[in-house]
C-alpha positions in Angstrom: -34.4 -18.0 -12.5 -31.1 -16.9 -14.4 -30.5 -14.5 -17.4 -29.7 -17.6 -19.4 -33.4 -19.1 -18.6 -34.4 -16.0 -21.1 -32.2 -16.8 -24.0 -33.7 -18.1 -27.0 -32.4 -22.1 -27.5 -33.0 -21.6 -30.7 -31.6 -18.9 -31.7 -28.4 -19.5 -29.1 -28.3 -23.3 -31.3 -28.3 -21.3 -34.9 -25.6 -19.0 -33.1 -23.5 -21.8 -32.3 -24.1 -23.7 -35.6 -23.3 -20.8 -38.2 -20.4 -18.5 -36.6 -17.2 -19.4 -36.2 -15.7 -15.5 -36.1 -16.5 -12.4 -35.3 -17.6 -11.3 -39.0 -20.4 -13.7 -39.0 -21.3 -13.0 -35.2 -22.1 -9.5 -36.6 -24.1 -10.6 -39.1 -25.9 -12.5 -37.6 -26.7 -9.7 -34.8 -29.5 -8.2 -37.0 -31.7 -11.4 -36.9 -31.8 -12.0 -32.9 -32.2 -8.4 -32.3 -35.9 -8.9 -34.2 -36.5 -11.7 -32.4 -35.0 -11.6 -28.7 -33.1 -9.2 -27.4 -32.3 -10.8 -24.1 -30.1 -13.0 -25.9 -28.1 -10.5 -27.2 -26.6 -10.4 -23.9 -25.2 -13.8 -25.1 -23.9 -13.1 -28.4 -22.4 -10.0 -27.0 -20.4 -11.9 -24.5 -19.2 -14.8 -26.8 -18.2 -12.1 -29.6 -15.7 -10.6 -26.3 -13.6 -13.6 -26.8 -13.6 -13.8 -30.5 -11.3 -10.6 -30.7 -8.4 -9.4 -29.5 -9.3 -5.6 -29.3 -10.1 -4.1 -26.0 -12.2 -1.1 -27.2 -14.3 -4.0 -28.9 -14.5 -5.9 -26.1 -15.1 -2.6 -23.7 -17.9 -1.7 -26.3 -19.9 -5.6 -26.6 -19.7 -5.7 -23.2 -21.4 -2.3 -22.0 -23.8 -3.3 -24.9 -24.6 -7.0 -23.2 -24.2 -5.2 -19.3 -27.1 -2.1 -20.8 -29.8 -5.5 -21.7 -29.3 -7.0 -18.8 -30.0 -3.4 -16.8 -32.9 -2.8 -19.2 -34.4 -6.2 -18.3 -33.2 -7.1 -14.7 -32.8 -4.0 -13.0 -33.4 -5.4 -9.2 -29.9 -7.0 -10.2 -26.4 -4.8 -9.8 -24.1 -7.7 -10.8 -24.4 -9.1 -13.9 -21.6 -11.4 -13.6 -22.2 -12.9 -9.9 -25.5 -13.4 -10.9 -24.9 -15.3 -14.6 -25.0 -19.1 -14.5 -21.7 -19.4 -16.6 -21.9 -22.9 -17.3 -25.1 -22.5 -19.3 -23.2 -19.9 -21.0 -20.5 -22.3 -21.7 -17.8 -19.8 -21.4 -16.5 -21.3 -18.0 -14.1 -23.3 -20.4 -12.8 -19.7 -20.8 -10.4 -17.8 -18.1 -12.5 -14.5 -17.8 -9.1 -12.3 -18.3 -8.7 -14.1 -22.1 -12.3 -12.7 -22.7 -12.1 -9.3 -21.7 -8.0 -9.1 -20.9 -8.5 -9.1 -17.6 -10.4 -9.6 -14.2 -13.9 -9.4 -15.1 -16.9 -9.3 -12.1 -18.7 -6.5 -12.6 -19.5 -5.7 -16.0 -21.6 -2.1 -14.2 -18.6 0.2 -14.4 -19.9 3.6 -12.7 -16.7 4.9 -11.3 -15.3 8.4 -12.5 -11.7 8.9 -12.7 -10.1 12.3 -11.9 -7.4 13.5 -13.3 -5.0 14.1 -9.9 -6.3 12.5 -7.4 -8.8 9.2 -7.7 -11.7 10.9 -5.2 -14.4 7.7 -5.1 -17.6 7.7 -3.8 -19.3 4.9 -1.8 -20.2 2.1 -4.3 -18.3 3.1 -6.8 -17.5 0.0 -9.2 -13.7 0.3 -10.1 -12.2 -2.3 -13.1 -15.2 -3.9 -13.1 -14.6 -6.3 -10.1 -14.0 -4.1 -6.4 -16.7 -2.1 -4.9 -15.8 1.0 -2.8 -16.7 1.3 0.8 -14.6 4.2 2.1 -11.3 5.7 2.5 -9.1 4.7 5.1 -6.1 6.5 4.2 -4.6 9.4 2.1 -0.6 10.2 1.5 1.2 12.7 -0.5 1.2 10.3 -3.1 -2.0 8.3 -3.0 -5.6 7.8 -1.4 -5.9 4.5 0.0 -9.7 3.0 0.3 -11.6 -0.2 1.5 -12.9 -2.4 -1.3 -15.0 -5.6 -1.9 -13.5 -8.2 -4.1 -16.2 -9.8 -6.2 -13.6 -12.2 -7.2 -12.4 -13.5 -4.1 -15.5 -12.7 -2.3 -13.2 -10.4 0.6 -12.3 -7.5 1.4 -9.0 -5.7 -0.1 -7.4 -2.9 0.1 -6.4 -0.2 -2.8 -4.1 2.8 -3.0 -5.0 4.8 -5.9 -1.6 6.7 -7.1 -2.0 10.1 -8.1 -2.2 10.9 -12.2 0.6 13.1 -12.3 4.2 12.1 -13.8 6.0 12.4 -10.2 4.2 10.4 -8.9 3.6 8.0 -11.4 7.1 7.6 -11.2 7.2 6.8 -7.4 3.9 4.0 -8.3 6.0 2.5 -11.3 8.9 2.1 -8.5 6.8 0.8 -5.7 5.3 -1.7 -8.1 8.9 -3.0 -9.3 9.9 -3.2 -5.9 6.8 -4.8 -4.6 7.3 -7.8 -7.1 10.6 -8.2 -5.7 9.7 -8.7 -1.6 8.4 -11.9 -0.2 8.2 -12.0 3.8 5.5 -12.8 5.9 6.1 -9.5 8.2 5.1 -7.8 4.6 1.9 -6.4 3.7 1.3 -8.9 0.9 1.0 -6.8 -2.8 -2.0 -8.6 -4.8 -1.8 -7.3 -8.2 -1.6 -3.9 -9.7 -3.8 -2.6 -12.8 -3.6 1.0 -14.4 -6.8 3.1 -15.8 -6.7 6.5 -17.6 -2.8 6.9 -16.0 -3.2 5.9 -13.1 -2.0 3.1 -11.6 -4.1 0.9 -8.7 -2.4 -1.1 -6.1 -4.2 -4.0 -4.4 -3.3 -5.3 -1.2 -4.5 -7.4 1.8 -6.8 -5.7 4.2 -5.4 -5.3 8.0 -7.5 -4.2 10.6 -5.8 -0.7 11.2 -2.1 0.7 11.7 0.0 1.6 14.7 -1.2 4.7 15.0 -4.9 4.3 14.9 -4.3 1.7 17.2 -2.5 4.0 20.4 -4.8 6.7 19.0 -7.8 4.5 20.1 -6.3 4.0 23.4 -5.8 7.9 23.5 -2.1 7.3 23.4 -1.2 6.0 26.3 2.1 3.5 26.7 1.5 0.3 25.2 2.4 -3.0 26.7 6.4 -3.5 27.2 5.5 -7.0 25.8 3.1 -5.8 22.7 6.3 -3.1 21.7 8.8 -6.0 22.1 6.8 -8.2 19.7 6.7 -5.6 17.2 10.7 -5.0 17.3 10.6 -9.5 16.7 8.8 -9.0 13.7 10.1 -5.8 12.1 13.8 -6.5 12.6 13.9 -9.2 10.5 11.9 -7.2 7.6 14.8 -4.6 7.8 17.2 -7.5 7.6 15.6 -9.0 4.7 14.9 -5.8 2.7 18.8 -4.6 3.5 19.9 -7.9 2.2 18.0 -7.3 -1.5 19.5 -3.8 -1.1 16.5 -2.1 -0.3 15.7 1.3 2.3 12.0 1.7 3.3 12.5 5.5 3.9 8.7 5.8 5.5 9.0 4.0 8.6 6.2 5.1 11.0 3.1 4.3 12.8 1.0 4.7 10.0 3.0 2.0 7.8 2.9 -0.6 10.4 -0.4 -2.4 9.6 -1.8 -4.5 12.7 -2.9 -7.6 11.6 -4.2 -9.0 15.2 -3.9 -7.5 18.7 -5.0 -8.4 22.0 -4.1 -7.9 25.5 -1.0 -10.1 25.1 -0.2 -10.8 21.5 0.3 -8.4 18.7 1.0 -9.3 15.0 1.8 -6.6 12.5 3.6 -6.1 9.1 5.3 -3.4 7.5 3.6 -1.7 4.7 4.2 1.4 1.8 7.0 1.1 0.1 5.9 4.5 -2.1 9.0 6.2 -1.2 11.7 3.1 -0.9 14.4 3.2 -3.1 17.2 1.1 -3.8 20.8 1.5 -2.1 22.4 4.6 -2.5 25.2 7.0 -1.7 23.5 10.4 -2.2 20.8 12.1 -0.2 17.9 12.5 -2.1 14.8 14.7 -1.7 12.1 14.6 0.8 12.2 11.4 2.6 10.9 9.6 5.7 8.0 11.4 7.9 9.9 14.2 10.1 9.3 12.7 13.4 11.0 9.7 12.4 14.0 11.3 10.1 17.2 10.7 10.9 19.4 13.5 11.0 21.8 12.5 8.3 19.1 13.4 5.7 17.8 16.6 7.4 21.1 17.8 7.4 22.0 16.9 3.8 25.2 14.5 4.5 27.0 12.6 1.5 26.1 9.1 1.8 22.7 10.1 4.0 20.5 7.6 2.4 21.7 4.1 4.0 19.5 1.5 4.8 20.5 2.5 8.9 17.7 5.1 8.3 15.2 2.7 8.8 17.0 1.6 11.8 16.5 5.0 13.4 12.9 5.4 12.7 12.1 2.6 13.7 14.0 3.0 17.2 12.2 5.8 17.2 8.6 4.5 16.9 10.2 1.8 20.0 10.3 5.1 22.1 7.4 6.2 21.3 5.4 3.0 21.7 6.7 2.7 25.2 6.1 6.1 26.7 3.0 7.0 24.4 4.7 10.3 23.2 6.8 10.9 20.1 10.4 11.1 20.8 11.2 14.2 18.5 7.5 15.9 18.1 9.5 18.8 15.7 7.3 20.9 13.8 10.0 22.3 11.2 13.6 20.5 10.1 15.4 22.9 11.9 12.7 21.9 15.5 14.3 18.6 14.7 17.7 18.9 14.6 17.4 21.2 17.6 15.5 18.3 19.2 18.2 15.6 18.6 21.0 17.9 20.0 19.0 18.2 23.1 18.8 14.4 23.7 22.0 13.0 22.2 24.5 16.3 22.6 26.5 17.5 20.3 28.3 15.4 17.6 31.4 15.0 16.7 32.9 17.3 13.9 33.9 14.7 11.7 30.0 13.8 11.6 29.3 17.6 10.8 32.2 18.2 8.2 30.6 16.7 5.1 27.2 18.2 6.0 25.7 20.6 3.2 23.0 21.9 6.4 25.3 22.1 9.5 24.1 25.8 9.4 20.6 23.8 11.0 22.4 23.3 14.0 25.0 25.8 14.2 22.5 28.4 14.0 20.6 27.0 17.3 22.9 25.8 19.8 24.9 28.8 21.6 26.3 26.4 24.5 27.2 22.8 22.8 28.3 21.5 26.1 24.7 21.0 26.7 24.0 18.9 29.9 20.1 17.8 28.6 21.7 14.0 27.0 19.2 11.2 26.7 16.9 13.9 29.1 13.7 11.2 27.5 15.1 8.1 26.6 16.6 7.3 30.3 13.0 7.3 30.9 12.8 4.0 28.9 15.3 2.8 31.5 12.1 2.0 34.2 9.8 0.1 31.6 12.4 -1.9 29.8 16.1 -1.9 30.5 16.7 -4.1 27.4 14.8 -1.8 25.1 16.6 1.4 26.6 19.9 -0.6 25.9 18.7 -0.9 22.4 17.9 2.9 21.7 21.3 4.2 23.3 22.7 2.2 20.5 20.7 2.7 17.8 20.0 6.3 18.2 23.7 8.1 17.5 24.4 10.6 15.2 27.1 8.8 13.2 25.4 6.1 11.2 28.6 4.1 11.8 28.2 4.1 14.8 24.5 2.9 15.1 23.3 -0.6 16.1 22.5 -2.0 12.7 19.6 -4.5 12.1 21.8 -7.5 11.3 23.2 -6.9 14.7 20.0 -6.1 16.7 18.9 -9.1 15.5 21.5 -10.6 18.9 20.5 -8.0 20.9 19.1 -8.9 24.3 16.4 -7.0 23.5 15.1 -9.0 20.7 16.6 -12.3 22.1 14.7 -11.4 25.8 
């Protein structure tokens, strides 16, 4: 039996018959409460779409959501459980009655200021259920939520309420709007409550990294890594060609959509910390295993899109040989690290660096003999692939293999 089997026919008929607006909706509140307070839930909803003002709106709706609870409490979802068409508001786009999404009118969530820390079942915007977290970033908290709507699962990174990085969500959302490519992790919608803004997205079945982690790191499959670089080249050609730089490429980002013993499909995910072309280095950027070393050592013009193009050559490695390639605790670590493995670069490379001190300060001998010591190793899996990271990891960004041009490289063409 539904809610609407409860309404009054005749009161709901007098309803319809004598107001046209929200003045006489009130009104005539005083004579159903006396008579039937069940179908108040009724004249609560329809008054929603008689205004434009969202406190209103906020307030007949908790009022029409507090009957239902009073009277139905073995139901949790008002909305899913409403015939609508006996309502007669299907006619009606549920945004234009309550300015936006409505599927749960049971709104229990509590919003921190800082962090957004949910608890299982949690109700968030009155439409996605909470199930857990299944991630957490400097910037956000990213959880696993039911859909009501769409009757799926989705997931939502909850941006932190504080103006830096509101700043970073406003950017991710305007850049978000802008990508389309199917190696993308598709942006839904966004929606902002108390400050903080929510990001919705399409829910994979883990990342990169949970994925070696569950195989307790060992190499992955030559052909699994080489199916990655066919999909994620061409995201770093597309998002170059809108002028776009990632600037997080790791494990973490890459979200695996399907994987088996001999096919692997992933997309590329976060763009919290992208930014649009630039020629300055900037602050903290890009995960330290993965950071190229223009940035760590502060060189003009350090933020080019080739950045992604070394952390990315960088995840290859470690895919293959199931270790990272530069496992530096500290900047400095890093730096050190890269020397060992590439040598020492040239001084026009160093000149304009604000940071040179980071590797001055280490290397006593810079006639080290310890070049590509780990990536030759890459040489016995995949000869392509080691092709590919002698010429994409090089100090001078100039220099480096860019993604346009990977794009003909044997390795991707193999």
């Amino acid at each position: 039996m539904s809610v609407s089997s409860n309404f009054s026919n005749h009161l709901v008929s007098e309803f319809k018959r004598t107001c046209s607006n929200f003045i006489q909706c009130k009104k005539f509140l005083f004579e159903v409460e006396q008579k039937n307070e069940i179908t108040l839930i009724f004249i609560y909803l329809y008054m929603c779409k008689l205004t434009d003002e969202i406190d209103i709106k906020n307030k007949y709706s908790r009022k029409a959501n507090a009957i239902y609870l009073k009277y139905f409490k073995h139901k949790d979802n008002m909305l899913n459980e409403f015939d609508w068409t006996e309502l007669e508001l299907y006619k009606y786009n549920l945004s234009e009655i309550f300015n936006y999404d409505v599927y749960c009118l049971k709104d229990n969530v509590v919003i921190n200021t800082g962090r957004c820390l949910f608890k299982e079942n949690d109700l968030l915007f009155y439409r996605y259920k909470i199930e857990r977290q299944i991630g957490k970033g400097t910037y956000s908290n990213v959880y696993k939520c039911y859909d009501f709507k769409r009757k799926q699962h989705i997931a939502i990174k909850a941006i932190r309420n504080d103006t830096k990085f509101i700043n970073s969500g406003n950017k991710e959302i305007t850049i978000l709007q802008k990508l389309k490519h199917k190696s993308i992790c598709n942006y839904i919608k966004y929606f902002k409550i108390e400050k903080h803004h929510f990001i919705v997205f399409e829910l994979h079945q883990g990342n990169i990294y949970q994925y070696v982690k569950s195989t307790r790191f060992s190499p992955m499959n030559p052909k699994l890594v080489n199916q990655i670089a066919k999909q994620l080249i061409p995201v770093l050609v597309y998002i170059k060609s809108i002028n776009v730089i990632h600037a997080d490429i790791k494990p973490e980002n890459i979200l695996v959509n399907h994987v088996d013993d001999e096919n692997i499909t992933v997309k590329l995910s976060d763009f919290g910390s992208a930014m649009k072309k630039n020629n300055y280095t900037v602050g903290y950027i890009v995960s330290r295993y993965y950071r190229a070393p223009e940035i760590v050592l502060e060189k003009y013009g350090g933020c080019d899109y080739l950045i992604d193009m070394w952390s990315f050559s960088t995840i290859i490695y470690e895919l293959l040989m199931g270790t990272p390639l530069f496992p530096a605790k500290t900047e400095k670590k890093l730096i050190y690290f890269i020397f060992k493995e590439l040598g020492y670069p040239h001084e026009s490379f160093l000149s304009d660096c604000r940071k040179r001190n980071f590797l001055e300060s280490q290397v006593e001998d810079r006639f080290c003999d310890s070049f590509q010591e780990n990536i030759i190793k890459v040489k016995g899996i995949d000869t392509n692939a080691y092709e590919f990271l002698c010429a994409s990891l090089i100090w001078e960004k100039e220099k480096r293999l860019s993604c346009d041009d990977a794009m003909n490289h044997k390795y991707l063409l193999n």
